[in-house]
C-alpha positions in Angstrom: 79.3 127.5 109.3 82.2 128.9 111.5 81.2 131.5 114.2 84.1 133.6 114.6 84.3 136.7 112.8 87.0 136.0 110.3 85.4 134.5 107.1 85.9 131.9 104.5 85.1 132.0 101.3 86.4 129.8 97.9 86.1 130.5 94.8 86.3 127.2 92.1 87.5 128.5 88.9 87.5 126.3 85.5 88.6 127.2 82.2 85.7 129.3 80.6 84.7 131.2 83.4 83.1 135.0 83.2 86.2 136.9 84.2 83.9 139.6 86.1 81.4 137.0 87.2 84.7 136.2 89.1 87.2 138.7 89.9 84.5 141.3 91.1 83.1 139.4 94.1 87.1 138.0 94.7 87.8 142.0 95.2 84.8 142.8 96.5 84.7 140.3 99.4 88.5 140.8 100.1 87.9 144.3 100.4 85.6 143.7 103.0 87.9 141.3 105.1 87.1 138.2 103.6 89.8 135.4 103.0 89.0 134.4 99.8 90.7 131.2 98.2 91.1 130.9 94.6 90.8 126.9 93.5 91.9 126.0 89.8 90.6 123.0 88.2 93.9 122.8 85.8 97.0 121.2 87.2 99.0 124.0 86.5 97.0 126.7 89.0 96.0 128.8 85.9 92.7 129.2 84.5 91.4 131.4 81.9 88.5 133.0 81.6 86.4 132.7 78.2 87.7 136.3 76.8 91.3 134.7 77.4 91.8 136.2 80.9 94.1 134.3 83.0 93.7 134.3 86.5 96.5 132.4 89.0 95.1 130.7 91.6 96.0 129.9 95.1 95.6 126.2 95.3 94.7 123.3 92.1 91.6 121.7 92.7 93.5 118.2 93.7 95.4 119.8 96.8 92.6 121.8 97.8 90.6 118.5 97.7 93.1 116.3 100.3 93.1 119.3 102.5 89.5 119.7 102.4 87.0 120.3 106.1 83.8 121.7 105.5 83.6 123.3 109.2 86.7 125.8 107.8 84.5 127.0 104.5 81.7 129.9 105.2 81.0 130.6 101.9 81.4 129.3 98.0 81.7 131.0 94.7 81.2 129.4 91.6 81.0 132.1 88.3 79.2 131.0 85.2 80.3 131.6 81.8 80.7 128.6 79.3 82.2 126.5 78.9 83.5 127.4 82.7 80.2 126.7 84.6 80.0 123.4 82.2 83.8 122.6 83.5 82.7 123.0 86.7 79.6 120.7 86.5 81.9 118.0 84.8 83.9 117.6 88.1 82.8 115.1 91.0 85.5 116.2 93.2 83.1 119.8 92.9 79.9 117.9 93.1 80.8 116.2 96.9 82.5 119.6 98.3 79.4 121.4 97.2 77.1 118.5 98.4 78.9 119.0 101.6 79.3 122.9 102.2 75.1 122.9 101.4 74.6 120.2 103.9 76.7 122.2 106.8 74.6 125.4 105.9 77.7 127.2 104.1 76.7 129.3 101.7 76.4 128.4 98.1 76.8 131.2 95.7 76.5 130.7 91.8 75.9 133.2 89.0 74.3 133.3 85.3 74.7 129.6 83.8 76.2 128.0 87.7 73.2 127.7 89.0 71.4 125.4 86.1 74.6 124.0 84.9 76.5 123.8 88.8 73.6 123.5 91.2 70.4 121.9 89.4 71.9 118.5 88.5 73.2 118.1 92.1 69.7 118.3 93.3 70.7 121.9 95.2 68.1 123.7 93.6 65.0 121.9 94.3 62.2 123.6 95.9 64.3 126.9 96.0 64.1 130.1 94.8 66.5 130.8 92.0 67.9 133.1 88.9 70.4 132.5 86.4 71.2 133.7 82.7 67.9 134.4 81.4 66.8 131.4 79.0 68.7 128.1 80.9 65.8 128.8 83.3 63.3 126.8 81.1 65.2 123.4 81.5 64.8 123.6 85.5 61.9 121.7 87.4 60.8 121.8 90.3 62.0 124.9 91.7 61.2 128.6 91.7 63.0 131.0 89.1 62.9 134.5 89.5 63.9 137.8 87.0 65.3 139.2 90.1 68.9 140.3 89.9 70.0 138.4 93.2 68.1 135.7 94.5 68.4 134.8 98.1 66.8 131.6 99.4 68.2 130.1 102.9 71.9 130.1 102.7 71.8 129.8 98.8 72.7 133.0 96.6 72.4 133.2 92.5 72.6 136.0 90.6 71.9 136.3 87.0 74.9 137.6 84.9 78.1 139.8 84.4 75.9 142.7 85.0 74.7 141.8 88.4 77.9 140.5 89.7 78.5 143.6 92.0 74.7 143.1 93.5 75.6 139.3 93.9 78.7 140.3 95.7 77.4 142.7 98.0 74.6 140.2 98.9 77.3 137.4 99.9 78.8 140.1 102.4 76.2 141.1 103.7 74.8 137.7 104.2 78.6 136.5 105.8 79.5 140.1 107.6 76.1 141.9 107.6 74.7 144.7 106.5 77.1 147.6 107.5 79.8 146.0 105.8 77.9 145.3 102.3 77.1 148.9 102.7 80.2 150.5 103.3 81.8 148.6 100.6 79.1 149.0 98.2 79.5 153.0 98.6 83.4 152.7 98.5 83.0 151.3 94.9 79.7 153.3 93.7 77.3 150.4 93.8 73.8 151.3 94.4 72.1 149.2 97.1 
């Protein structure tokens, strides 16, 4: 993970994707001074979310991919939703950055169906602490699920759903900026804490 004070963060997004599983963290981390990097899997930059939101991205998944160092990444987001998280899961190119960013102690941040559909069959969640949608937690061995909202083990992150996306945000700033800035922003847009 980079030292200096100006973070990192990318956000993979594949058709399918929870619009708010996305765009609130995306907000929520720029507001707190965090470059964030939007990464479409489409060719075209464009992906929409699965209640037909477009969102442009900054960079296709192929040239994000040739340009790609671990050592410049401090944090990545990947939102559930289906078939998104399942879009997500189908792509190797995903599976070796996210191999990658785990094994240089980035953090890995996945919410509702990412973490069982992203993180599990990459072997990410085993022996960790976890949540997700509630229900895709029964197909998961060998690690720990919780009901908690936001799940923090180590320099992994998952949340459960739409509804705890704002949590899940504020814990990925606070883990990358600390907690003075996860509060401030927090009370800036009326999340409690």
């Amino acid at each position: 993970m980079r030292e200096e004070k100006n973070k990192k963060a990318v956000v993979f997004l594949a058709d399918g994707f929870e619009e708010v599983e996305a765009v609130a963290p995306i907000d929520f981390l720029r507001r707190a001074g965090v470059e964030v990097v939007l990464v479409s899997l489409n060719d075209n930059g464009v992906s929409t979310g699965s209640h037909r939101i477009p969102l442009v991205a900054d960079v296709t998944l192929a040239n994000f991919a040739k340009g790609f160092d671990a050592d410049e990444w401090d944090a990545v987001l990947l939102p559930g939703g289906m078939p998104g998280a399942s879009n997500l899961a189908a792509s190797g190119t995903i599976g070796a950055i996210l191999k990658t960013l785990a094994e240089k102690s980035a953090f890995i941040a996945a919410i509702c169906a990412a973490p069982v559909v992203v993180l599990y069959p990459l072997g990410l969640l085993a022996g960790r602490r976890f949540t997700c949608y509630p229900g895709l937690e029964k197909t998961v061995a060998g690690a720990q699920w919780s009901e908690d909202g936001v799940v923090i083990d180590g320099n992994f992150i998952t949340s459960r759903g739409a509804g705890t996306a704002g949590m899940w945000a504020m814990a990925i700033i606070e883990r990358l900026l600390g907690e003075d800035a996860a509060r401030k922003i927090a009370a800036s847009v009326l999340i409690r804490r």
